[in-house]
N, CA, C and O atoms as a CHARMM CRD file, in Angstrom:
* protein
*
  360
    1    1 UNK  N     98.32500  84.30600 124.59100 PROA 1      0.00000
    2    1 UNK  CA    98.00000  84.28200 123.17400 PROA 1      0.00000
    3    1 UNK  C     96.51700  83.97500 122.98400 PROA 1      0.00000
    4    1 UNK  O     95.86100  83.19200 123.67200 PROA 1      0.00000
    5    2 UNK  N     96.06400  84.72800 121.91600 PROA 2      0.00000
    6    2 UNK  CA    94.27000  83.90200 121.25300 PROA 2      0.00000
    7    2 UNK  C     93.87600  82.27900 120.85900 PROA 2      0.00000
    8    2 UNK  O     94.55600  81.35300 120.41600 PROA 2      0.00000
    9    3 UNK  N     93.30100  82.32800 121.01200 PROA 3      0.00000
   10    3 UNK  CA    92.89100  81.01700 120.76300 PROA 3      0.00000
   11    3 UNK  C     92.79300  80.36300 119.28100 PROA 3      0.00000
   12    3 UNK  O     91.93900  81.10400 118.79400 PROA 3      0.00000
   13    4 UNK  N     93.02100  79.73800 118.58700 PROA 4      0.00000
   14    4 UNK  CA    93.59000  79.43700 117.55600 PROA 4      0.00000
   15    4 UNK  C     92.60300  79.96600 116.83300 PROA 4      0.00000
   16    4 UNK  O     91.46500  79.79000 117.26700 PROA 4      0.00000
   17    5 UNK  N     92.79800  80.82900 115.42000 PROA 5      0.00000
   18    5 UNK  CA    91.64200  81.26100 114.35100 PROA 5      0.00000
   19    5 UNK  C     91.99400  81.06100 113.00500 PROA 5      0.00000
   20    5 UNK  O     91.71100  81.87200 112.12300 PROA 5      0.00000
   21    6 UNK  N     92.77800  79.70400 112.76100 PROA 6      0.00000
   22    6 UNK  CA    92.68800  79.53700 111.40600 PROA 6      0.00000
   23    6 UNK  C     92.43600  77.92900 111.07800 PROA 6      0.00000
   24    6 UNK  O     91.74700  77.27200 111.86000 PROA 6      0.00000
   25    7 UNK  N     92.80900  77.53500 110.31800 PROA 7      0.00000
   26    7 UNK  CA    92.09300  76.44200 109.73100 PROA 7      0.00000
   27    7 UNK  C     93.09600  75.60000 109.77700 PROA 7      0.00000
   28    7 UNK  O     94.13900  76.06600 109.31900 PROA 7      0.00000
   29    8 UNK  N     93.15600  74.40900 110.21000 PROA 8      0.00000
   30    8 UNK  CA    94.33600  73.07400 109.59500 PROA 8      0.00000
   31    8 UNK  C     95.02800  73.00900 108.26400 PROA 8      0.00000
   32    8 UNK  O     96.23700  72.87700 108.07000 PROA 8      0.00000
   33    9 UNK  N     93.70200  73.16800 107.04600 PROA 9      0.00000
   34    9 UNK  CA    93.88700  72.75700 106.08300 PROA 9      0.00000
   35    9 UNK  C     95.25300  74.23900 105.74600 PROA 9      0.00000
   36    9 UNK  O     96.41000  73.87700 105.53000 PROA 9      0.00000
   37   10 UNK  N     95.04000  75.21900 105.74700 PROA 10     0.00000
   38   10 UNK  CA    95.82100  76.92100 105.40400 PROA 10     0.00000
   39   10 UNK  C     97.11800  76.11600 106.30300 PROA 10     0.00000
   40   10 UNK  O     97.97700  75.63400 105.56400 PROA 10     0.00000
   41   11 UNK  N     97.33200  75.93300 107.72100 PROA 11     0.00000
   42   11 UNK  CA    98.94500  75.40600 108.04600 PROA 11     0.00000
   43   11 UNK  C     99.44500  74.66200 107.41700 PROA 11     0.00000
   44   11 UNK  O    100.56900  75.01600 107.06000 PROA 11     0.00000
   45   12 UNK  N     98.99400  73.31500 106.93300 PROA 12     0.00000
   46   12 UNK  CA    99.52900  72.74800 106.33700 PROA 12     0.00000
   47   12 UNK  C    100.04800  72.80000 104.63300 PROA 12     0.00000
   48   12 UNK  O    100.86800  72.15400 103.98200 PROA 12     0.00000
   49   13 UNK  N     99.04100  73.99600 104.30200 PROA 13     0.00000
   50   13 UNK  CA    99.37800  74.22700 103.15600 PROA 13     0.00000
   51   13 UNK  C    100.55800  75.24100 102.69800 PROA 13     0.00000
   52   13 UNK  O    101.22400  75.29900 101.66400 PROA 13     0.00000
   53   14 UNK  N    100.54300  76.30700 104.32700 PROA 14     0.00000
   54   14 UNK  CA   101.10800  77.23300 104.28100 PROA 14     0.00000
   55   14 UNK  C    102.95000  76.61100 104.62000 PROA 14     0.00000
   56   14 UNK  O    103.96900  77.18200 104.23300 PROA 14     0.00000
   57   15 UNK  N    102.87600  75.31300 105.43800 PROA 15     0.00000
   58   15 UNK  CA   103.59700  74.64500 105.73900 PROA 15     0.00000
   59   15 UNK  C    104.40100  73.92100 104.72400 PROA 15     0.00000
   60   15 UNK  O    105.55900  73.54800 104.91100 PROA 15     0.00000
   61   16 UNK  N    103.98200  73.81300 104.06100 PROA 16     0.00000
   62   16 UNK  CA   104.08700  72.65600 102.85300 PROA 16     0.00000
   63   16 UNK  C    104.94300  73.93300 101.66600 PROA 16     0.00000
   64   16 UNK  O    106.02700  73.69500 101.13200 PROA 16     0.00000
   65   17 UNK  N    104.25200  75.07300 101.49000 PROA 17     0.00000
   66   17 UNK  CA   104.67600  76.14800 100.94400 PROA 17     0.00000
   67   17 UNK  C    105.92200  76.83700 101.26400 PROA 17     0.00000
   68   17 UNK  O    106.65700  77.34200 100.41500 PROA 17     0.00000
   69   18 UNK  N    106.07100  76.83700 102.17100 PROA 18     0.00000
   70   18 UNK  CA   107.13800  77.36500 102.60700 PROA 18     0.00000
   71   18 UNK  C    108.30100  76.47600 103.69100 PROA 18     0.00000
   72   18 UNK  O    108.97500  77.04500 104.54900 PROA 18     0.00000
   73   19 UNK  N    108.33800  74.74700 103.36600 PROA 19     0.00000
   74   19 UNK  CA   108.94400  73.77900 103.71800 PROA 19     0.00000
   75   19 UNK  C    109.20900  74.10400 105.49100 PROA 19     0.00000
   76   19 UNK  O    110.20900  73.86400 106.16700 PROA 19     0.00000
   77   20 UNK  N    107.79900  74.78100 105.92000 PROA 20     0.00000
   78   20 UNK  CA   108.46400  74.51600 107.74100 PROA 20     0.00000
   79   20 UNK  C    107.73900  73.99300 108.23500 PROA 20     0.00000
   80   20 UNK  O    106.67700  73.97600 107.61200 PROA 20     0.00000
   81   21 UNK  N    107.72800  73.28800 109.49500 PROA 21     0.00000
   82   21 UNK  CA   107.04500  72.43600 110.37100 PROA 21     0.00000
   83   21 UNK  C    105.79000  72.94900 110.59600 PROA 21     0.00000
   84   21 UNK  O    105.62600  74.04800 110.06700 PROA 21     0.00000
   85   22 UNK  N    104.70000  72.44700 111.30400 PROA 22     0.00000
   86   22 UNK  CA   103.15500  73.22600 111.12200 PROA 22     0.00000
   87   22 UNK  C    103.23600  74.07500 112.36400 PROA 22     0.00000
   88   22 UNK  O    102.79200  75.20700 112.55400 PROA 22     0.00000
   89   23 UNK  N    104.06300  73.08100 113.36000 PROA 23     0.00000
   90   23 UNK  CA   104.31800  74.24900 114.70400 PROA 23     0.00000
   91   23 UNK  C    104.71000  75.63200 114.63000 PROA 23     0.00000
   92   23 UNK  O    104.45300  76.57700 115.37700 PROA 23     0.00000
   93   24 UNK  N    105.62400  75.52300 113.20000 PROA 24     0.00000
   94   24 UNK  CA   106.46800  76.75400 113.15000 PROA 24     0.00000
   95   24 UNK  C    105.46800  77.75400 112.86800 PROA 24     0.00000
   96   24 UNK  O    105.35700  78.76700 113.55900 PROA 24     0.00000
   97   25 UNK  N    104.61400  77.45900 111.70400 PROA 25     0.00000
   98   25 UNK  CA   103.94400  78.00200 111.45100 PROA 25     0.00000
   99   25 UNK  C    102.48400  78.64400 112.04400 PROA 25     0.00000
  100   25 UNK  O    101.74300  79.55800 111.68300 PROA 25     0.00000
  101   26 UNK  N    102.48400  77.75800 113.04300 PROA 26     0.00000
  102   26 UNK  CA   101.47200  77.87200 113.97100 PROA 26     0.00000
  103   26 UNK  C    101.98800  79.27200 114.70500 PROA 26     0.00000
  104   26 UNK  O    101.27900  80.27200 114.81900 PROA 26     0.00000
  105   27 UNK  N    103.22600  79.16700 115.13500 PROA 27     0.00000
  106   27 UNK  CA   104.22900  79.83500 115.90900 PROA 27     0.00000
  107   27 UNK  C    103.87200  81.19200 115.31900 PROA 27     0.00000
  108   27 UNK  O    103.29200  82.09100 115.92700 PROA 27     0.00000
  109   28 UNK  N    104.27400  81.22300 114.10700 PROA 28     0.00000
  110   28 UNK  CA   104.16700  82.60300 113.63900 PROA 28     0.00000
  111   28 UNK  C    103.05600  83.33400 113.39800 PROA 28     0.00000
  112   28 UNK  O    102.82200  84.49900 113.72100 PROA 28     0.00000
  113   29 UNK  N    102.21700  82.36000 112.65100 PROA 29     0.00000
  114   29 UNK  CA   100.50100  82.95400 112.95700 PROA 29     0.00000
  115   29 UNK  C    100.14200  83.57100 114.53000 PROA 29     0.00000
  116   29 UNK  O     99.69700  84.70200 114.72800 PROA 29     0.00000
  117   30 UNK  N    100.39100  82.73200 115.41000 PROA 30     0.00000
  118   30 UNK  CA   100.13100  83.52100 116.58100 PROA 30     0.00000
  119   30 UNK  C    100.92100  85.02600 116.39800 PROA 30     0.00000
  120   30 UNK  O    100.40100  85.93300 115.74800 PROA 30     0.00000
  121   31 UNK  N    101.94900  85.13100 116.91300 PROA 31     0.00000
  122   31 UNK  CA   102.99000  86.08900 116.59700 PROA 31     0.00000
  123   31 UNK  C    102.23100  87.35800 115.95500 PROA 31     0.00000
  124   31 UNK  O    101.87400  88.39700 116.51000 PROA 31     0.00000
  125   32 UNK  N    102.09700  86.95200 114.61400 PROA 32     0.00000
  126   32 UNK  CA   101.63200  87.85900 113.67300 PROA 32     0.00000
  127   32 UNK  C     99.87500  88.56600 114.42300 PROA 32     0.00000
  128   32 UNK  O     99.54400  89.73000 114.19700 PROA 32     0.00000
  129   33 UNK  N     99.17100  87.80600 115.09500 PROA 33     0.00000
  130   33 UNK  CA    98.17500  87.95200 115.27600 PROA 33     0.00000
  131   33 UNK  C     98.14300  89.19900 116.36300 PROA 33     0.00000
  132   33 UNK  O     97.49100  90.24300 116.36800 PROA 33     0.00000
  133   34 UNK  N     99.32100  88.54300 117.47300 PROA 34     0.00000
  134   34 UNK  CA    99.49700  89.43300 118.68200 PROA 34     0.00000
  135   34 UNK  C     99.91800  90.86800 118.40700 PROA 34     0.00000
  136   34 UNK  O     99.56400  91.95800 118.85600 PROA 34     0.00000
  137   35 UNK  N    100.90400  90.42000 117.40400 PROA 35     0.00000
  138   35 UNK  CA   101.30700  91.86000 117.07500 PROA 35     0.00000
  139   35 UNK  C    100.22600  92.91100 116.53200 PROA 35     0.00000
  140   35 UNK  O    100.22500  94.08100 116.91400 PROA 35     0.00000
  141   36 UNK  N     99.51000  92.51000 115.81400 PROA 36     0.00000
  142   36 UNK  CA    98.91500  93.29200 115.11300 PROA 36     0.00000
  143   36 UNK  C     97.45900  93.61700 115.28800 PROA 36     0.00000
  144   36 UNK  O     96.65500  94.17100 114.53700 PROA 36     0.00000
  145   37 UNK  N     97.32300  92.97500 116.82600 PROA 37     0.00000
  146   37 UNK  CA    95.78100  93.04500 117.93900 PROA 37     0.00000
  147   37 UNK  C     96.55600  94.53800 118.50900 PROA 37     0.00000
  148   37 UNK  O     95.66000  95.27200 118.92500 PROA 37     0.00000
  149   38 UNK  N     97.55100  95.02000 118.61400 PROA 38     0.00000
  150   38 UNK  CA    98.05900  96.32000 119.36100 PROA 38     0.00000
  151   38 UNK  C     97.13400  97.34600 118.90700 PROA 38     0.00000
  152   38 UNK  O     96.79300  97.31700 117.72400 PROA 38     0.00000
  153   39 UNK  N     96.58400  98.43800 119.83800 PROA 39     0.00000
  154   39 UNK  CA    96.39000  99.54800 119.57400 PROA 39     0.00000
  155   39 UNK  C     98.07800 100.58500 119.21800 PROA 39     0.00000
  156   39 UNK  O     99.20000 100.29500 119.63300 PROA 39     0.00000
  157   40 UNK  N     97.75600 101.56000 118.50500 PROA 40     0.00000
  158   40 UNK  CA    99.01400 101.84100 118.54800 PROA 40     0.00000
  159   40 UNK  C    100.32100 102.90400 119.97600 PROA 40     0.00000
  160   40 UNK  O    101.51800 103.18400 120.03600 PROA 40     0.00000
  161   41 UNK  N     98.95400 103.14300 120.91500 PROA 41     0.00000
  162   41 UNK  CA    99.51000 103.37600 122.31100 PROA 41     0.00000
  163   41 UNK  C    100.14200 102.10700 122.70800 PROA 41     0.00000
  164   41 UNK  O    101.34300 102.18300 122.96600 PROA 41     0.00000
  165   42 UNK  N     99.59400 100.99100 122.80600 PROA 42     0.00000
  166   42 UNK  CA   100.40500  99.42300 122.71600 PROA 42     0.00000
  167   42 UNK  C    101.88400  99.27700 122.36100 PROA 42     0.00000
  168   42 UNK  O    102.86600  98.80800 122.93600 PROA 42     0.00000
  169   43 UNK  N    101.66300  99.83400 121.24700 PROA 43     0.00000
  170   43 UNK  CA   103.01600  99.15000 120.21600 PROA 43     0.00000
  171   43 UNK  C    103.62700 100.14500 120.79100 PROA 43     0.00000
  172   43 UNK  O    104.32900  99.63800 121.66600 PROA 43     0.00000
  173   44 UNK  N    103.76800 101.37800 120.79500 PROA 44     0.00000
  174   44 UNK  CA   104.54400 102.34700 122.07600 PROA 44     0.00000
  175   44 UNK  C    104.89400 102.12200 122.64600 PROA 44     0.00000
  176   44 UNK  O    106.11500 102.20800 122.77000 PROA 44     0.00000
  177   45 UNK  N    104.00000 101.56400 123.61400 PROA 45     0.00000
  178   45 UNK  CA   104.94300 101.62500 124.89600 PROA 45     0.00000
  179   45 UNK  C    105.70800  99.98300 125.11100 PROA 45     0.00000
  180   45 UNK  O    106.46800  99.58000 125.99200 PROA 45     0.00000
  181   46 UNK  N    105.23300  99.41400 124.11700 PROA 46     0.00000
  182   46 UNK  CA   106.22000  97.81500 124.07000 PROA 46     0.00000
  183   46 UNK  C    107.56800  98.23700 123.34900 PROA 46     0.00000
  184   46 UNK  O    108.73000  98.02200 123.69300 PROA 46     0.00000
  185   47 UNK  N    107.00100  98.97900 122.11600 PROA 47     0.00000
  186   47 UNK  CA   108.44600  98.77400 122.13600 PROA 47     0.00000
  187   47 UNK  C    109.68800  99.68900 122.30500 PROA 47     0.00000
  188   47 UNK  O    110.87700  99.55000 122.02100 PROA 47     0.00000
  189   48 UNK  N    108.73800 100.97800 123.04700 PROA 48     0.00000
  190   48 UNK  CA   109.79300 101.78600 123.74900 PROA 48     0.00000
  191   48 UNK  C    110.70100 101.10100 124.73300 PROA 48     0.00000
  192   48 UNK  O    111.90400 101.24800 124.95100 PROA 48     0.00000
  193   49 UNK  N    109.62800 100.16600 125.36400 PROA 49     0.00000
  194   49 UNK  CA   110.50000  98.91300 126.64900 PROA 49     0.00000
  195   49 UNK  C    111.51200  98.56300 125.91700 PROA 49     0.00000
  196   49 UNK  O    112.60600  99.02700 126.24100 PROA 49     0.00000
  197   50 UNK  N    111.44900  97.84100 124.97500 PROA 50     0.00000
  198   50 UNK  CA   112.43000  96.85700 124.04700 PROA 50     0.00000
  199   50 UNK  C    113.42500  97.97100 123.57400 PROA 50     0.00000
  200   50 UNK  O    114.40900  97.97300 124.31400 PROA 50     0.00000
  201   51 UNK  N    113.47900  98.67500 122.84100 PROA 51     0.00000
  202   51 UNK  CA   114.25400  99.91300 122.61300 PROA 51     0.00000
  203   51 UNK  C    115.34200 100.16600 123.63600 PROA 51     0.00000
  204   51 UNK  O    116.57300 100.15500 123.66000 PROA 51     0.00000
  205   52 UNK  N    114.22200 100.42600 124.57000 PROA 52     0.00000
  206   52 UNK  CA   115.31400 101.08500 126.11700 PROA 52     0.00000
  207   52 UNK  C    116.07300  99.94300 126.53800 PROA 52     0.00000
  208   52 UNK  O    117.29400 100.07100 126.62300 PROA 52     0.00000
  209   53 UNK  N    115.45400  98.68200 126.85400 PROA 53     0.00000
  210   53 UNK  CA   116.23900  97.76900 126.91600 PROA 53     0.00000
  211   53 UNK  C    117.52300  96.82800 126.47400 PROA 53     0.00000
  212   53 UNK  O    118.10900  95.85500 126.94800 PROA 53     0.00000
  213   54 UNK  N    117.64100  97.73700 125.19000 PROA 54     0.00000
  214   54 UNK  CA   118.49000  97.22800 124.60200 PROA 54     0.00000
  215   54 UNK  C    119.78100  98.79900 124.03000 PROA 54     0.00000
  216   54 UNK  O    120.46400  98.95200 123.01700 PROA 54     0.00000
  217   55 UNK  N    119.57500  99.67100 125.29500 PROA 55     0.00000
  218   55 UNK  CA   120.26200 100.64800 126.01100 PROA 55     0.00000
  219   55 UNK  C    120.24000 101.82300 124.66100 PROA 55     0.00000
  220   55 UNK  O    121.27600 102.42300 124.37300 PROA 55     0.00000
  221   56 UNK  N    118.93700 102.06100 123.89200 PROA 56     0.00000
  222   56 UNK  CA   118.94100 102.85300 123.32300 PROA 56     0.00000
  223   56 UNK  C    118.68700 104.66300 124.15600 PROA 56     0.00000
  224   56 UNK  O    118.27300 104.31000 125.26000 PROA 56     0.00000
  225   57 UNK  N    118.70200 105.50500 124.17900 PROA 57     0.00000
  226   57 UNK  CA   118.59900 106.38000 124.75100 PROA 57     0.00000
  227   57 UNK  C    117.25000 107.21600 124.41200 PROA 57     0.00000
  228   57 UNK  O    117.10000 107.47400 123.21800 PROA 57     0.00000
  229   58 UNK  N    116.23700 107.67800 125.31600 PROA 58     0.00000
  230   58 UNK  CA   115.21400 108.18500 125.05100 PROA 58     0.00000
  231   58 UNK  C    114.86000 109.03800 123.84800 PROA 58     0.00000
  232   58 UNK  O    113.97500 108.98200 122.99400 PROA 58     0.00000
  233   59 UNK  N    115.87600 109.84500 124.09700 PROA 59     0.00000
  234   59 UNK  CA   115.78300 110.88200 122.59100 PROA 59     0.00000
  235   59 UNK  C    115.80000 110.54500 121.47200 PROA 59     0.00000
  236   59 UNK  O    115.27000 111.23800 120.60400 PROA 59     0.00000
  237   60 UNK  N    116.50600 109.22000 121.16200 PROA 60     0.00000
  238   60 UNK  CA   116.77500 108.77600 119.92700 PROA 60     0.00000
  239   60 UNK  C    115.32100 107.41000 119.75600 PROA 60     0.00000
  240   60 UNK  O    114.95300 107.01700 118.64900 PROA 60     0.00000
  241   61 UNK  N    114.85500 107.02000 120.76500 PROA 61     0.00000
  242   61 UNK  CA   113.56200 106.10300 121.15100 PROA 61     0.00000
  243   61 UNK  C    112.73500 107.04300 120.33200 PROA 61     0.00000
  244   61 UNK  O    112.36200 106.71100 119.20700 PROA 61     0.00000
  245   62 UNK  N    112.40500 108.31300 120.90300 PROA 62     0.00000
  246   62 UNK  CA   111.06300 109.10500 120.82300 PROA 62     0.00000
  247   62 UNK  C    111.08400 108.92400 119.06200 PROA 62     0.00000
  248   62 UNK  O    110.20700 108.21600 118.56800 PROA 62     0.00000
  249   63 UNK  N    112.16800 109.62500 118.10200 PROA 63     0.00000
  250   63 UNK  CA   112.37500 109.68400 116.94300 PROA 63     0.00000
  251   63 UNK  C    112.15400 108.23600 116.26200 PROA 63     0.00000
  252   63 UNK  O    111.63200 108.39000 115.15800 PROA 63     0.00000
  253   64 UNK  N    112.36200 107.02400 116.53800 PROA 64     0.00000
  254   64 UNK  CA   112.72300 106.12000 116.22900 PROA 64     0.00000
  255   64 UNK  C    111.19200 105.61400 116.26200 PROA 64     0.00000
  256   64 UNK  O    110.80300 104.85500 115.37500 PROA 64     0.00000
  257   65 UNK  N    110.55600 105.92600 117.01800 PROA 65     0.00000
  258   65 UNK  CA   108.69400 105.35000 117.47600 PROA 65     0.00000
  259   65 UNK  C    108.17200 106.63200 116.68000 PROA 65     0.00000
  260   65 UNK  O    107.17400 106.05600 116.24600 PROA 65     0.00000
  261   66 UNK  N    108.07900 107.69400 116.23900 PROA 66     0.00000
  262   66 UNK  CA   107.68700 108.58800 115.53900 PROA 66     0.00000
  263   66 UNK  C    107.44600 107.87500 114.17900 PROA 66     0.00000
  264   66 UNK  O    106.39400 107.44300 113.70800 PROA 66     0.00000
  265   67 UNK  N    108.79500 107.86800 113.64100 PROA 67     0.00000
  266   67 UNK  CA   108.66700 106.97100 112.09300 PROA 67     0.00000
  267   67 UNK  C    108.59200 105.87700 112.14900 PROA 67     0.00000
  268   67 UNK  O    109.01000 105.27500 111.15900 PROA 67     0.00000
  269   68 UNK  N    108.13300 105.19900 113.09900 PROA 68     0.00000
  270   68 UNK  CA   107.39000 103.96900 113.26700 PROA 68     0.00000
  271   68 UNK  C    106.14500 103.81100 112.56400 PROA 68     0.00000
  272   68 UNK  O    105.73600 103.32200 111.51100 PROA 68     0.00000
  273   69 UNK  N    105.54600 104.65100 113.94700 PROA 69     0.00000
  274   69 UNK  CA   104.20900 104.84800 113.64900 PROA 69     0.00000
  275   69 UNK  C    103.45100 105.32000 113.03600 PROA 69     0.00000
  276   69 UNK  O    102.23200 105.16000 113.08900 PROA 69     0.00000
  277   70 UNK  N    104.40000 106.35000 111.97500 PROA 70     0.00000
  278   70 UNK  CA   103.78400 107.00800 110.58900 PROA 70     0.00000
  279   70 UNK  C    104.17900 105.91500 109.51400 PROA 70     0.00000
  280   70 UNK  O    103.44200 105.89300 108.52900 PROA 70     0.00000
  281   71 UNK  N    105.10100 105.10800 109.53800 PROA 71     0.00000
  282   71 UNK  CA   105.09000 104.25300 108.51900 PROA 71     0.00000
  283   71 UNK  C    104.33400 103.03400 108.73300 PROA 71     0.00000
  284   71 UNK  O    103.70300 102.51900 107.81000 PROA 71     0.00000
  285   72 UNK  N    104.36800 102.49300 110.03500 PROA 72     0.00000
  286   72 UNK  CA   103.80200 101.11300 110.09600 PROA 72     0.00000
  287   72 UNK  C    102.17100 101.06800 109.57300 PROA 72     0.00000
  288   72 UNK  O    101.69100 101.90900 108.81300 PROA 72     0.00000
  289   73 UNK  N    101.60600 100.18600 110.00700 PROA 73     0.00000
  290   73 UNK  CA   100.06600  99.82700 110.02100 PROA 73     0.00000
  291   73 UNK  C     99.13800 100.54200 110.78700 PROA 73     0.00000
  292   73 UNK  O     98.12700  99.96100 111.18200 PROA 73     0.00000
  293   74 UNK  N     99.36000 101.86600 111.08600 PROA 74     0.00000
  294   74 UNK  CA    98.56600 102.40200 111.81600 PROA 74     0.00000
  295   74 UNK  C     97.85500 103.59400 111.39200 PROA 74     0.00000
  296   74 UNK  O     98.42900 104.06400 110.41000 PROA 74     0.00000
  297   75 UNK  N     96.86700 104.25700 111.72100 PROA 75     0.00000
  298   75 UNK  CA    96.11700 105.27700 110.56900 PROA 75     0.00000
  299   75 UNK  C     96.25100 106.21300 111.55900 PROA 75     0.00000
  300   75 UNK  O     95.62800 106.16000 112.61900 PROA 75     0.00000
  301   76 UNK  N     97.06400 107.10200 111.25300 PROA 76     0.00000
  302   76 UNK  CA    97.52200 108.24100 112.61600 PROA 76     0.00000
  303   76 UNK  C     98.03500 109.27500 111.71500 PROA 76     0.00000
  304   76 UNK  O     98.48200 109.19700 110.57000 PROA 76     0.00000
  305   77 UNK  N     97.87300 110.20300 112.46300 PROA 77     0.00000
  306   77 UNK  CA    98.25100 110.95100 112.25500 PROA 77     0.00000
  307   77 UNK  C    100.21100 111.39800 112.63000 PROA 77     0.00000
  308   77 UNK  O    100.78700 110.78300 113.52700 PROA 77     0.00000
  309   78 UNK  N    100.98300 112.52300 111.77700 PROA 78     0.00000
  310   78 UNK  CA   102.53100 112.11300 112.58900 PROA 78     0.00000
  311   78 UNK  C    102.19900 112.37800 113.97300 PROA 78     0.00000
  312   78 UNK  O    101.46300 113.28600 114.35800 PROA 78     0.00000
  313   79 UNK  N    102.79100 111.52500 114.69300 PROA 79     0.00000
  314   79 UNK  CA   103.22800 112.06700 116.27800 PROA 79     0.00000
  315   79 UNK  C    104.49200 112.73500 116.65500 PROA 79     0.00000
  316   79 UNK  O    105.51100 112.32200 116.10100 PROA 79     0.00000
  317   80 UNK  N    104.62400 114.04000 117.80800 PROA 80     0.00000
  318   80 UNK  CA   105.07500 114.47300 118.15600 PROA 80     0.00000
  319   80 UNK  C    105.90100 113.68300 119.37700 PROA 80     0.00000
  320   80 UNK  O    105.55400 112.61800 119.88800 PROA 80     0.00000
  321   81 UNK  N    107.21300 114.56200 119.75100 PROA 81     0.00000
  322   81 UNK  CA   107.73600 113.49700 120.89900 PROA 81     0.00000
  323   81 UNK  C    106.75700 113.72800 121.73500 PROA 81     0.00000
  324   81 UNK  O    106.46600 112.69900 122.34500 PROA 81     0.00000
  325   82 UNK  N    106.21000 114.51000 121.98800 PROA 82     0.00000
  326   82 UNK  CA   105.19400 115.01700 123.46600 PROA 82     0.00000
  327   82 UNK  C    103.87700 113.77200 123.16400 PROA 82     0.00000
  328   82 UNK  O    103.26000 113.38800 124.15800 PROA 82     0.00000
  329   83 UNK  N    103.61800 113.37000 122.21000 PROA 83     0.00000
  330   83 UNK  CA   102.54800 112.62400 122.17500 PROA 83     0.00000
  331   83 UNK  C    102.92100 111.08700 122.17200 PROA 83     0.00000
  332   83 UNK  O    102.06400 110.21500 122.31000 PROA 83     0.00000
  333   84 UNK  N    104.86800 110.70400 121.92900 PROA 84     0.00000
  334   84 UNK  CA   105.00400 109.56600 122.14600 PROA 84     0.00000
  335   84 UNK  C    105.73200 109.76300 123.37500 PROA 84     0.00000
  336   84 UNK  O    106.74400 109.06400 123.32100 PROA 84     0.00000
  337   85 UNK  N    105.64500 110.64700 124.87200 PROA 85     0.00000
  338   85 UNK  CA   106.11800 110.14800 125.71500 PROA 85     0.00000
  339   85 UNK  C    104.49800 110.30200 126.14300 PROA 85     0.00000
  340   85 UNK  O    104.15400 109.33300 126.82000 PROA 85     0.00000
  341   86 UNK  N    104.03900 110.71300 126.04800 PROA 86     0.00000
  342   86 UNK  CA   102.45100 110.74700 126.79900 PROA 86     0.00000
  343   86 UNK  C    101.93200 109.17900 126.84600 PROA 86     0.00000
  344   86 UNK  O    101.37500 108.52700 127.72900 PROA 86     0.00000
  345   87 UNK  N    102.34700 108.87200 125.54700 PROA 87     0.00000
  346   87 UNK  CA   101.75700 106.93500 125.02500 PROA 87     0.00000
  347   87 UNK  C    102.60600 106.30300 126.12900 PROA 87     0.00000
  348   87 UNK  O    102.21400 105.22800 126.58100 PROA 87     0.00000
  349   88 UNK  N    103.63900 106.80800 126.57600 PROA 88     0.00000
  350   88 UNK  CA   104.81000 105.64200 127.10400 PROA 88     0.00000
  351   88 UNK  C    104.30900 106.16800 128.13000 PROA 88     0.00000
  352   88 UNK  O    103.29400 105.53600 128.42100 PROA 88     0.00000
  353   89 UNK  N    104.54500 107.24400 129.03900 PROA 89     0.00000
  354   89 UNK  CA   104.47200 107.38700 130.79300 PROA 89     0.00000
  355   89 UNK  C    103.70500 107.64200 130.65800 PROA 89     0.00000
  356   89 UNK  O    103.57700 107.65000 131.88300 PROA 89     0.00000
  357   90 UNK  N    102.06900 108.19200 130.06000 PROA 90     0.00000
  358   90 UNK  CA   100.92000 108.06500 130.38500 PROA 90     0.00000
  359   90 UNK  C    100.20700 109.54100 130.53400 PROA 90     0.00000
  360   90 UNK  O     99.02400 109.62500 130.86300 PROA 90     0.00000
């Protein structure tokens, strides 16, 4: 994980706001940070892993990371399956 980039005063307030511990919140700030340091070849091929791992089947992966990545946070153009197995095996 990064090295911490926010302020005491924002956890505790954010803590206080939303009644959870500062750890928790600490917790999730990281989280949120990691996630969203991904290039979107990154987020591909993580969470094609996670996908597969949880015995989804490729064909339905490729589709499933397609409208991912046109909906999520990423400024892309649509991808093709050929361009999300290229992200995953390279």
């Amino acid at each position: 994980m990064r090295r911490a980039l926010w302020d005491a005063d924002w956890v505790t307030a954010m803590a206080h706001n939303y009644s959870l511990p500062d750890l928790v919140i600490q917790r999730l700030i990281e989280e949120f940070l990691a996630a969203t340091d991904l290039t979107p070849e990154q987020y591909v091929a993580e969470r094609h892993l996670t996908l597969h791992q949880a015995g989804m089947p490729n064909a339905e992966i490729y589709q499933v990371l397609q409208a991912e990545v046109e909906k999520g946070r990423f400024r892309t153009r649509p991808l093709s399956q050929r361009q999300v197995r290229r992200w995953i095996y390279g």
